[in-house]
C-alpha positions in Angstrom: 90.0 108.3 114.5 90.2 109.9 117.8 93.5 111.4 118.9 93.7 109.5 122.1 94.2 106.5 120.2 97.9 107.4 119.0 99.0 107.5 122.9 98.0 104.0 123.5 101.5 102.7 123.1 102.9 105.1 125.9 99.8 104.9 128.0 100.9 101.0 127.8 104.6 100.8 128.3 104.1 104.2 130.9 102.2 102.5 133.1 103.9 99.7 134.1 107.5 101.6 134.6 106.0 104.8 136.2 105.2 101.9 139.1 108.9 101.0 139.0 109.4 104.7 139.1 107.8 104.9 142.1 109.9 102.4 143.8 113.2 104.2 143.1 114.2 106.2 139.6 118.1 104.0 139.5 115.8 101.1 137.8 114.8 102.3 135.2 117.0 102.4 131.7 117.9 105.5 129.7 117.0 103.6 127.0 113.7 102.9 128.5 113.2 106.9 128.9 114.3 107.5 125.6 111.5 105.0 124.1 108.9 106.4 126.2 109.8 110.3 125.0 109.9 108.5 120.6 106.6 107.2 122.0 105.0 110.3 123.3 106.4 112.4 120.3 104.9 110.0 118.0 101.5 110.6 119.3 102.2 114.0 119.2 102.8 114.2 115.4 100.3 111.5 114.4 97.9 113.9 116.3 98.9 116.6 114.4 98.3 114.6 110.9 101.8 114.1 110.5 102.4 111.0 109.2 105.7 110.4 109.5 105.2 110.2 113.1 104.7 106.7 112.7 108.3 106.2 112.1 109.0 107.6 115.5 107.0 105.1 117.3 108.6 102.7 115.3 111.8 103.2 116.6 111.2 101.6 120.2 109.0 98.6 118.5 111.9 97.9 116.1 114.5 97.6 119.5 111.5 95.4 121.4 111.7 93.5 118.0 115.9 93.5 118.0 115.8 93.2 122.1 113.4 90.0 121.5 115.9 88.1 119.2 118.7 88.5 122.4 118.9 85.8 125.1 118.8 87.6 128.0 117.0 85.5 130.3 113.9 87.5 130.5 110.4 85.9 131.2 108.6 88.1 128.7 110.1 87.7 125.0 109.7 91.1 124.1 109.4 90.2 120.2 105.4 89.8 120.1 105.7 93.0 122.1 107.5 94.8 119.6 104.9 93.0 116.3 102.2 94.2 117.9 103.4 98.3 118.2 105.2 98.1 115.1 101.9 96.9 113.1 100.0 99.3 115.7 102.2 102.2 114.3 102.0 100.9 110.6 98.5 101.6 110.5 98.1 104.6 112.4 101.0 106.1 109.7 99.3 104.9 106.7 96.1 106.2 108.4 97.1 109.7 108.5 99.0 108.8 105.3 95.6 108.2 103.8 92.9 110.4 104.9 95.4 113.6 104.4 95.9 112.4 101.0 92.4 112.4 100.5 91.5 115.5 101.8 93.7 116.9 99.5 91.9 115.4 96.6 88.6 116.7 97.9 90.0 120.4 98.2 91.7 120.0 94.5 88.2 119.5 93.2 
């Protein structure tokens, strides 16, 4: 698996409020920052075969997920949102998970 795939979530989510950003920085949510950073350290660790990096880019998906169940009269339900990364950073975690377990196998031998 390529490296660049673990950044897809803060490629994603960067994009859309680095426009915002653009506009003026009072918009945007320290909570917003804060997923951004789990997001970007995620990728980080899962790029360094850590799997437990995974965990960290749950964090945001599992607020989207909480965020999603609150009526705040948003047009996007941010639930799906939050499915989507979470199984996103399920996989990449058990990936990693997986293959390092393997390797190790391969070196016992």
């Amino acid at each position: 698996m390529k490296k660049i795939v673990f950044y897809i979530p803060l490629i994603v989510f960067t994009v859309p409020y680095g426009l915002i950003a653009l506009d003026n920085v009072g918009h945007i949510s320290p909570v917003v920052i804060i997923g951004l950073l789990l997001f970007l350290s995620a990728g980080v660790f899962l790029s360094k075969d850590k799997f437990w990096g995974g965990l960290l880019g749950a964090l945001p998906a599992i607020y989207l997920i909480y965020m999603g169940t609150k009526d705040t009269g948003q047009i996007i339900n941010e639930m799906p949102i939050g499915i989507i990364v979470l199984i996103f950073y399920v996989i990449c975690g058990s990936f990693i998970f997986y293959r390092s377990k393997k390797l190790k196998n391969q070196l016992d031998l």
